[in-house]
C-alpha positions as CSV (number, residue, x, y, z in Angstrom):
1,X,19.7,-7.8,9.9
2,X,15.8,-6.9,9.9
3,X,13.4,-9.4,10.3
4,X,11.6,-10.1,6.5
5,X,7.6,-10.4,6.2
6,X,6.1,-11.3,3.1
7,X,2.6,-9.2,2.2
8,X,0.5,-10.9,0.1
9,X,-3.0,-9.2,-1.0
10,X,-4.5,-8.1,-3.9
11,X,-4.9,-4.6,-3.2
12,X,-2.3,-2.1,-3.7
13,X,-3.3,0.4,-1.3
14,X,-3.3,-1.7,1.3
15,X,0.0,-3.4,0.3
16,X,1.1,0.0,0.2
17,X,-0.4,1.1,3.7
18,X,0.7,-2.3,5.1
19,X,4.2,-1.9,3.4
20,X,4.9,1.6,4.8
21,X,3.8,0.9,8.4
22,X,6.0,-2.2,8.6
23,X,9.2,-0.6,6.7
24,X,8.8,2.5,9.1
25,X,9.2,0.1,12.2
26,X,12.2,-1.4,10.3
27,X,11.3,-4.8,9.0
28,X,12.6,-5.9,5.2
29,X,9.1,-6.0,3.1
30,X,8.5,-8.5,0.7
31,X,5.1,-8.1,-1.3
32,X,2.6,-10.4,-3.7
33,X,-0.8,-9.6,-5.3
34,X,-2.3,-13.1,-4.9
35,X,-1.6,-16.0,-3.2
36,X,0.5,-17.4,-6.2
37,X,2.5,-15.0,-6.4
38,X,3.2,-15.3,-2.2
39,X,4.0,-19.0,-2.6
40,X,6.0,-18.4,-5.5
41,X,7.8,-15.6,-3.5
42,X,8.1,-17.5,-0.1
43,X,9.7,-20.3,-2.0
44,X,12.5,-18.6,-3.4
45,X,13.2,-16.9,0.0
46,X,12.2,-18.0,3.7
47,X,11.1,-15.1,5.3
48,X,10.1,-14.3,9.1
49,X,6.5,-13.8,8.7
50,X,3.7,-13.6,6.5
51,X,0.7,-11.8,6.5
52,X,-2.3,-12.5,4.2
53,X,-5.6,-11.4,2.6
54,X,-8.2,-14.4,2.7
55,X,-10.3,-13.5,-0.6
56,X,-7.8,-13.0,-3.3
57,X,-7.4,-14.0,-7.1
58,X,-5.7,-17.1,-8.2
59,X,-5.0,-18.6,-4.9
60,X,-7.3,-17.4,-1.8
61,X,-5.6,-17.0,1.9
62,X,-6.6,-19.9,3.1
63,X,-5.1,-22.4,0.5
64,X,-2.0,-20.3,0.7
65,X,-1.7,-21.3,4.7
66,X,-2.0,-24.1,3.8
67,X,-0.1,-25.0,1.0
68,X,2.8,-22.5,3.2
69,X,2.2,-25.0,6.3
70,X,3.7,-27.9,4.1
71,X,6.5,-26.8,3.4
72,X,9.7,-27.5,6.0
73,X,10.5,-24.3,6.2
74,X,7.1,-22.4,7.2
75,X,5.7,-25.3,9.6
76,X,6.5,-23.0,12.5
77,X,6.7,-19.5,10.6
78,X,3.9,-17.1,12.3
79,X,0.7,-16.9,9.5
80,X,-1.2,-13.8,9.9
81,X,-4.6,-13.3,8.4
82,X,-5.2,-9.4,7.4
83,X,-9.0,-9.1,5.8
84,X,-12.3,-7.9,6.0
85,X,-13.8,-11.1,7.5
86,X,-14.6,-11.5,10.8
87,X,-17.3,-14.2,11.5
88,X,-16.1,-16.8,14.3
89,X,-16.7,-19.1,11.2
90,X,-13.7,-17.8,9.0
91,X,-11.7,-17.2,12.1
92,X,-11.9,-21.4,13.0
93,X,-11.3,-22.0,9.2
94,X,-7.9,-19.6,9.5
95,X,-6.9,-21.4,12.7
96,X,-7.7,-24.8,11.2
97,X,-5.2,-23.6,8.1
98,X,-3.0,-22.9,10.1
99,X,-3.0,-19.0,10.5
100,X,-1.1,-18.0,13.9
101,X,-3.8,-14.7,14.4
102,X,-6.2,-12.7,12.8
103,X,-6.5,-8.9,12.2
104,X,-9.5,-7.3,10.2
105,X,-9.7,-4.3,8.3
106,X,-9.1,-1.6,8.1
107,X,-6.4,-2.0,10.4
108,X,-4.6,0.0,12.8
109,X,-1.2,0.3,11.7
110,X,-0.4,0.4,15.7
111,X,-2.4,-2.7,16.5
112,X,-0.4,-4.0,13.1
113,X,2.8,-3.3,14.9
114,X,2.4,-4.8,17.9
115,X,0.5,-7.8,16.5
116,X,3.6,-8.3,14.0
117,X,6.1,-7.9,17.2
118,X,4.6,-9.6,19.6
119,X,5.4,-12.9,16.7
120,X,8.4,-11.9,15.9
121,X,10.1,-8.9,17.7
């Protein structure tokens, strides 16, 4: 059975971009506009990993970690951060969250890959 990842970002071309790349290499993609949405989403079904935008609508990244990290079933689920920041000052915030790594945009859909495998290939 493929491994599930749950997308969550506000953008449609990149949920699209992300979506392809990681449906191409196999995984089951699950995808959410805003951070609402992704815990709504990763409530209803427990998936392998997620990966998230950090300045989103409703619900930003970071209060998705960690409202995620709360739950049983996503203390030990890998938490990627996919955005535009990259200051060391958001990276210790993501960490603090929770998040597992940290990939800026625009990504590299092979760097994507092996990020996404090395968590949960």
């Amino acid at each position: 059975m493929a491994k599930s990842i749950l997308t969550v970002d506000d953008s449609s071309s990149i949920r699209q971009m992300v979506g392809f790349t990681l449906r191409g290499a196999g995984y089951d993609v699950i995808e959410a506009e805003d951070g609402q949405e992704g815990l709504d989403k990763a409530r209803q079904r427990t998936v392998d990993l997620v990966l998230t935008d950090l300045n989103m609508p409703k619900m930003d990244g970071l209060t998705l970690i960690k409202t995620l990290r709360m739950l049983p079933a996503y203390q030990h689920i890998p938490i990627l951060m996919l955005t535009t920041e990259s200051s060391d000052s958001m990276k210790s915030q993501g960490r603090a969250a929770g998040a597992t790594g940290w990939l800026v945009k625009p990504f590299d859909p092979q760097k994507l890959l092996e990020v996404v495998n090395k968590c949960i290939g």
